[in-house]
C-alpha positions in Angstrom: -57.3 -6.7 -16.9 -54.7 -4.7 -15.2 -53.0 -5.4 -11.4 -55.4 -2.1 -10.0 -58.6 -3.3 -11.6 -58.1 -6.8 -10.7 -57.1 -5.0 -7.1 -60.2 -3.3 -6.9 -62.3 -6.1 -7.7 -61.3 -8.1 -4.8 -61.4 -5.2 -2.6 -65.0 -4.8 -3.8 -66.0 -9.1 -3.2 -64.2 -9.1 0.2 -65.6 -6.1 1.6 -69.2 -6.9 0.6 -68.8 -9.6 2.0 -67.8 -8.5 5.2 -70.3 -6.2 5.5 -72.7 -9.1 4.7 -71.4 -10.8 7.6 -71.7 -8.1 10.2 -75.3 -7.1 9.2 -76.2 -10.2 8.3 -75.3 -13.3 8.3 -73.8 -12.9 12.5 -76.9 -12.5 13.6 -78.3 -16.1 11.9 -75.4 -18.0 12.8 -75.3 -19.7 16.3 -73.0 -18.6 19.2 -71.1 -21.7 18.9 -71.1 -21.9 14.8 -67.8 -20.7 13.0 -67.7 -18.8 9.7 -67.7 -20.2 6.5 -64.0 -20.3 5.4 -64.8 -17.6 2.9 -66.7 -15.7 4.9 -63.6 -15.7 7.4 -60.9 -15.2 4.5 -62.6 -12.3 3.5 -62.9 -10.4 6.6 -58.7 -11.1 7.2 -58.1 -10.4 3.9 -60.1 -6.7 3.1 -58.0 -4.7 5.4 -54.9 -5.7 3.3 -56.7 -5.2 0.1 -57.7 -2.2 1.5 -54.3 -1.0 2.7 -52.1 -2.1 -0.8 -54.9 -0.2 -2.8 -54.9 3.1 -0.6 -51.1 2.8 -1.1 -51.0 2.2 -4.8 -53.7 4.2 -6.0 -52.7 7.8 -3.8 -49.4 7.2 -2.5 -47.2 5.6 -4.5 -46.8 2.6 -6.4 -43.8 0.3 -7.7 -42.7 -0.5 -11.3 -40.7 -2.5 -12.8 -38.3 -1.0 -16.1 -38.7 -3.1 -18.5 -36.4 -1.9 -21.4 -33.2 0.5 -21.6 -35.0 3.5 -23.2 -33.8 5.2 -19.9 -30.3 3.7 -19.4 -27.9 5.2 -17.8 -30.5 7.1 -15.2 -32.5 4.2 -15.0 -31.5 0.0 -16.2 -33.4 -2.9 -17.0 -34.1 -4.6 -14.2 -34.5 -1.4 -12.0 -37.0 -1.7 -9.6 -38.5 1.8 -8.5 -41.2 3.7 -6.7 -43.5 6.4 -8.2 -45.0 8.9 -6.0 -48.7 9.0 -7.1 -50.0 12.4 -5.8 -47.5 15.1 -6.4 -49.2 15.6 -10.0 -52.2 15.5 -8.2 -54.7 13.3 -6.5 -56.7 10.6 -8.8 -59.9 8.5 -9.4 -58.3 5.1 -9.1 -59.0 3.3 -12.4 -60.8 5.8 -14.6 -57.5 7.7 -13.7 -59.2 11.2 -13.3 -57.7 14.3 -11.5 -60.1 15.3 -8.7 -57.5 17.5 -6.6 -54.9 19.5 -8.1 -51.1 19.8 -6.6 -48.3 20.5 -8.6 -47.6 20.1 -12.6 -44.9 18.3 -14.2 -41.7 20.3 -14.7 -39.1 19.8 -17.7 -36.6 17.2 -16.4 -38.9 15.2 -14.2 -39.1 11.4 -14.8 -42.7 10.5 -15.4 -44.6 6.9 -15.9 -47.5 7.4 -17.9 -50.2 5.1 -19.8 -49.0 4.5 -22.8 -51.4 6.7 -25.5 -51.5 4.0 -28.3 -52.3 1.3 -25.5 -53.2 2.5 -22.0 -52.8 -0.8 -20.6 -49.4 -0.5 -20.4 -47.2 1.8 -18.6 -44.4 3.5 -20.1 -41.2 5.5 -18.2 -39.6 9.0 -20.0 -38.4 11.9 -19.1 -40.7 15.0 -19.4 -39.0 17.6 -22.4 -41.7 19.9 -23.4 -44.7 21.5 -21.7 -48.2 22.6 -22.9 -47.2 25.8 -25.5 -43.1 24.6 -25.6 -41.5 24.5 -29.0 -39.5 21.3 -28.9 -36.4 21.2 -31.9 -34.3 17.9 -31.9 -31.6 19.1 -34.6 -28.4 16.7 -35.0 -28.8 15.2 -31.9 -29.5 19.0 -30.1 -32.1 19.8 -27.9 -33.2 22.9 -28.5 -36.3 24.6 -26.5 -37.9 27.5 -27.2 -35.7 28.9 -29.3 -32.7 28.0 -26.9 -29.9 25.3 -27.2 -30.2 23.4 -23.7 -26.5 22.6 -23.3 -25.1 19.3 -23.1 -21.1 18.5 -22.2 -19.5 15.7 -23.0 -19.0 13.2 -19.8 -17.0 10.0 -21.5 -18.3 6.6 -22.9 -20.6 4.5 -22.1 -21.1 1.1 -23.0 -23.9 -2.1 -22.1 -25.4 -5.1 -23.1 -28.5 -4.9 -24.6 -31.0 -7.7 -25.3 -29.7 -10.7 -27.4 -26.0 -10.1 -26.4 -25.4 -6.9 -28.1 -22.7 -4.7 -27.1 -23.2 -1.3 -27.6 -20.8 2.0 -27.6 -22.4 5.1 -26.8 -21.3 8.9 -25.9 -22.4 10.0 -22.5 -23.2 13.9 -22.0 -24.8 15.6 -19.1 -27.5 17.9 -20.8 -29.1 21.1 -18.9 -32.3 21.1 -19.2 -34.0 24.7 -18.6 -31.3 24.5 -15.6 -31.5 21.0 -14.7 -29.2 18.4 -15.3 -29.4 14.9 -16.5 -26.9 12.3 -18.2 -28.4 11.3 -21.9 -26.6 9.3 -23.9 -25.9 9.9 -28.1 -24.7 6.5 -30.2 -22.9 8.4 -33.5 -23.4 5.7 -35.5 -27.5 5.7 -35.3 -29.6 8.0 -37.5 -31.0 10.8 -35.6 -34.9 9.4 -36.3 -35.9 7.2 -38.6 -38.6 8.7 -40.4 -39.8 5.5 -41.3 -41.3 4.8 -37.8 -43.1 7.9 -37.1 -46.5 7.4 -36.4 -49.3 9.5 -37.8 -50.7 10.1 -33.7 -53.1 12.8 -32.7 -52.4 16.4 -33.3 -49.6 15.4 -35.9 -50.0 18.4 -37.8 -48.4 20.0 -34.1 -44.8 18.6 -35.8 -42.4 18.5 -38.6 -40.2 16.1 -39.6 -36.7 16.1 -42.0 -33.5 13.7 -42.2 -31.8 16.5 -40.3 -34.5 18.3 -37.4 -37.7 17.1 -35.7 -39.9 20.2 -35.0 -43.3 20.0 -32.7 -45.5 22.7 -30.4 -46.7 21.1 -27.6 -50.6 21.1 -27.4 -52.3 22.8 -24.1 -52.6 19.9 -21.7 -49.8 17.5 -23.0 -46.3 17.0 -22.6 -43.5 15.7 -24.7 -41.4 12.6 -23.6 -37.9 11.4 -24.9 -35.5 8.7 -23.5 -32.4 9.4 -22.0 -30.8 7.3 -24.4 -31.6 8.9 -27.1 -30.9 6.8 -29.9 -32.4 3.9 -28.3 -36.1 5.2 -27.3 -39.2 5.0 -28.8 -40.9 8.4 -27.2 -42.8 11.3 -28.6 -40.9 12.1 -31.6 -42.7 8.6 -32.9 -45.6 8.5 -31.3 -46.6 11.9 -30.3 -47.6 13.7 -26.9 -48.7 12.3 -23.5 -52.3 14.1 -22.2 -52.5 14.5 -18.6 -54.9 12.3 -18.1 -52.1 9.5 -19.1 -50.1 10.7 -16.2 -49.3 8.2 -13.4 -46.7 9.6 -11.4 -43.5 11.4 -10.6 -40.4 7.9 -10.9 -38.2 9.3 -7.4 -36.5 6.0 -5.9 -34.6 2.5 -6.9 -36.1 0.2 -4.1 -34.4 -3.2 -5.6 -32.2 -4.4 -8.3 -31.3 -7.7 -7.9 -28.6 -7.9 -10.8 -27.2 -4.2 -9.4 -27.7 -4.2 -5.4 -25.2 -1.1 -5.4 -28.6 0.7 -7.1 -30.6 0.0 -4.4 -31.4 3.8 -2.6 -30.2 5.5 -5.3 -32.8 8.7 -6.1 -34.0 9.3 -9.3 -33.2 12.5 -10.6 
């Protein structure tokens, strides 16, 4: 059961309760009897319920990263803040658009429910959009037909999980006229064909040792990692429908292994 189900469910018990209590159960109790004790814990505790899931479901809600598909815009350990309603308000739960706003753009970084398990939330940046033509050829981007440009910006090396060091190449790549740092380890094979996943509207891609070819489908949108060689995205698993879309990843609130993160937007 996830955080905003479980959220709404108590938001649900405390205030039916509470309206029990005011059209009911007040006018049988005696001036000088005192609420049950959960009578009286729900009625303190709904208007926070209600407040946190206002916040969380239309606003904007927090999220932890979890793994360094994202590093060097975003590390493990990054806490951040996701703005909920610039993609448009939603349904909380069933996740559905009722008010359109704005649509993703091509460099925007964008949690989503995961398509192969909804139940958890993944973090990528957005590459392709409905009708795009997405080429990933030796570690290029190319889009529509273009070469988005990326220019070489040093090294760049971390830790990752179970002590390992790792030596990568950082670039800064222009996106369709945006600019982001990626990062390109030489001595990983550009995909490994081998974990591609047979995912809905496969027949949308093309696959070699050399290039990774795919059309984005109306309504989707194509997701990679900024470190590129270390990100399990839509080249293996295939494209995100909006209906998957959370929100729009903007600020680091808290990291407590990095406090000189903290603030820092995310672009």
């Amino acid at each position: 059961m996830t955080f905003a189900l479980i959220l709404f469910v108590l938001l649900v018990l405390t205030g039916a309760i509470w309206l029990l209590d005011k059209f009911m159960l007040r006018q049988r109790r005696a001036p000088a009897d005192k609420q049950p004790w959960w009578v009286e814990y729900s009625i303190s505790f709904f208007p926070v319920i209600l407040a946190v899931f206002v916040l969380r479901s239309f606003v904007v809600e927090p999220f932890k990263i979890p793994s360094g598909s994202m590093i060097p815009t975003l590390h493990v350990g990054d806490f951040i803040l996701v703005n909920r309603y610039t993609y448009g308000l939603r349904l909380p739960i069933v996740n559905r658009k009722i008010v359109e706003i704005n649509q993703p753009q091509r460099g925007d970084v964008m949690v989503f429910h995961y398509p192969n398990d909804p139940s958890v939330d993944y973090i990528k940046r957005v590459i392709g959009l409905p009708g795009d033509e997405i080429i990933y050829r030796d570690k290029q981007l190319w889009l529509n037909g273009k070469l988005q440009a990326a220019a070489r910006d040093g090294d760049y090396n971390y830790v990752e999980s179970g002590l390992n060091f790792v030596h990568t190449e950082r670039y800064r790549e222009n996106l369709d006229g945006r600019e982001h740092p990626i990062l390109i380890n030489p001595e990983r094979a550009q995909i490994h064909l081998n974990g591609v996943e047979r995912f809905p509207q496969f027949e949308q891609c093309r696959y070699s040792e050399r290039e990774m070819r795919c059309t984005v489908p109306a309504g989707q949108y194509f997701m990679m990692g900024d470190n590129r060689d270390n990100s399990r995205d839509s080249r293996y698993w295939g494209f995100v429908p909006d209906e998957l879309i959370v929100g729009k990843a903007f600020l680091i609130w808290m990291n407590f292994d990095e406090l000189k993160r903290v603030g820092l937007s995310v672009e």
